[in-house]
N, C-alpha and C positions, 0 to 999 in steps of 0.2 A: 643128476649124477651121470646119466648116459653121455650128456652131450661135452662133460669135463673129462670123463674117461676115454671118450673116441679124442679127444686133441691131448689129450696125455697120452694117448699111443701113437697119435700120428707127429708128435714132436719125438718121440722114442724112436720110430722110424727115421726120422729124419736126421738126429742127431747118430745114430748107427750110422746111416749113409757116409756123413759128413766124417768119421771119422776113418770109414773104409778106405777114403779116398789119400793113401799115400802119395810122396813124392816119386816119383820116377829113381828107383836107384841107378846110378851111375853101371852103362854097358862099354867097355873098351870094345875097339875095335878100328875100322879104319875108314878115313877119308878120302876124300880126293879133289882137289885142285884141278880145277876145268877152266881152260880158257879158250875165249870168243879174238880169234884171231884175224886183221885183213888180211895178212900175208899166209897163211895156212902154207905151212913144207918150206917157203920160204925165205923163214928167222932162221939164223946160224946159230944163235948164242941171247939167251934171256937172263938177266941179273934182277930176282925180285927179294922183297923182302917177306918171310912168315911169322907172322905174331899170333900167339895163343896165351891160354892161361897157364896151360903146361907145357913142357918138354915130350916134343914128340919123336916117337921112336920108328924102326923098320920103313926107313924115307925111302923108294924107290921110283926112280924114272921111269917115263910111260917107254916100252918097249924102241930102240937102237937109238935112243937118248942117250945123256954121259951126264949124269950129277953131281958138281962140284960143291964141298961146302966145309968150313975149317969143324961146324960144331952146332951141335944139336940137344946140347945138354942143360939150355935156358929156355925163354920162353921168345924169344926173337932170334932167328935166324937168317942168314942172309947166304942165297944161294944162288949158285952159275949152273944154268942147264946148257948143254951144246947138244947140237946133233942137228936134225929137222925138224924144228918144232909146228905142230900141227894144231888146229883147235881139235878141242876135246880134252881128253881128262891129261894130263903131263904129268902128273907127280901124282903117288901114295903115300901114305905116312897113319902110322897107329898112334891112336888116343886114350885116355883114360874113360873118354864117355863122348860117344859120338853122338847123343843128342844134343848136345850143343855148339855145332857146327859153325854158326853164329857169331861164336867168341874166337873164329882164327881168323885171321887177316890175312891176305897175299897183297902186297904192293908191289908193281913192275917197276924196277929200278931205268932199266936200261935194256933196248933188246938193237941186236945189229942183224943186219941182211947175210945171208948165208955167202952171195955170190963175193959180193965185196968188202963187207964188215964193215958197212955204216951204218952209225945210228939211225934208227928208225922214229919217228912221232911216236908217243906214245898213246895220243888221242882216241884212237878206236881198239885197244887190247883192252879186255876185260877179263880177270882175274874172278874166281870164286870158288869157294869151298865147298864140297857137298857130302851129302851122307852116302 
């Protein structure tokens, strides 16, 4: 009887554990878009695209940037930054649940040279979302 009662309590522990363990409730709050730039200060103008699950709100460019964009009320958007664009973070933007980071997209459409506003390769820009 001792040794059915210690594994009936230790399955009672176990099943308490297992069901302690909720999901992660959904935290809003905000993101950011960091890019791995060759030309660093020396893009004039980036045209990428942002895919999420949701509509993301309070979009702002990384400081003496200029953020172009018709609309921000679906889940893919497509935006024009001008200014100097640098590596490092360029864009913020608020989410419904910033642990999943994962599920937004940035694709670089298009980026031209500050001096002369030619297309650039797009080979070595790396776009990514982060918490």
């Amino acid at each position: 009887m001792t040794r059915l009662s210690s594994r009936l309590a230790l399955a009672a522990v176990v099943a308490m554990l297992a069901c302690s363990k909720s999901p992660t409730a959904p935290q809003a709050g905000t993101l950011s878009i960091q890019l791995q730039s060759p030309n660093s200060g020396l893009d004039g103008a980036m045209i990428f695209t942002l895919t999420g699950p949701n509509p993301v709100t309070n979009v702002v460019a990384a400081a003496g940037d200029t953020l172009w964009s018709t609309d921000f009320s679906g889940n893919t958007s497509r935006v024009l930054l001008t200014g100097s664009i640098r590596s490092g973070v360029i864009l913020t933007f608020d989410v419904p649940d910033v642990n999943v980071p994962d599920q937004y997209n940035v694709t670089i459409n298009q980026v031209a040279s500050s001096s002369d506003y030619s297309l650039r390769s797009l080979v070595s820009y790396v776009p990514f979302v982060t918490k």
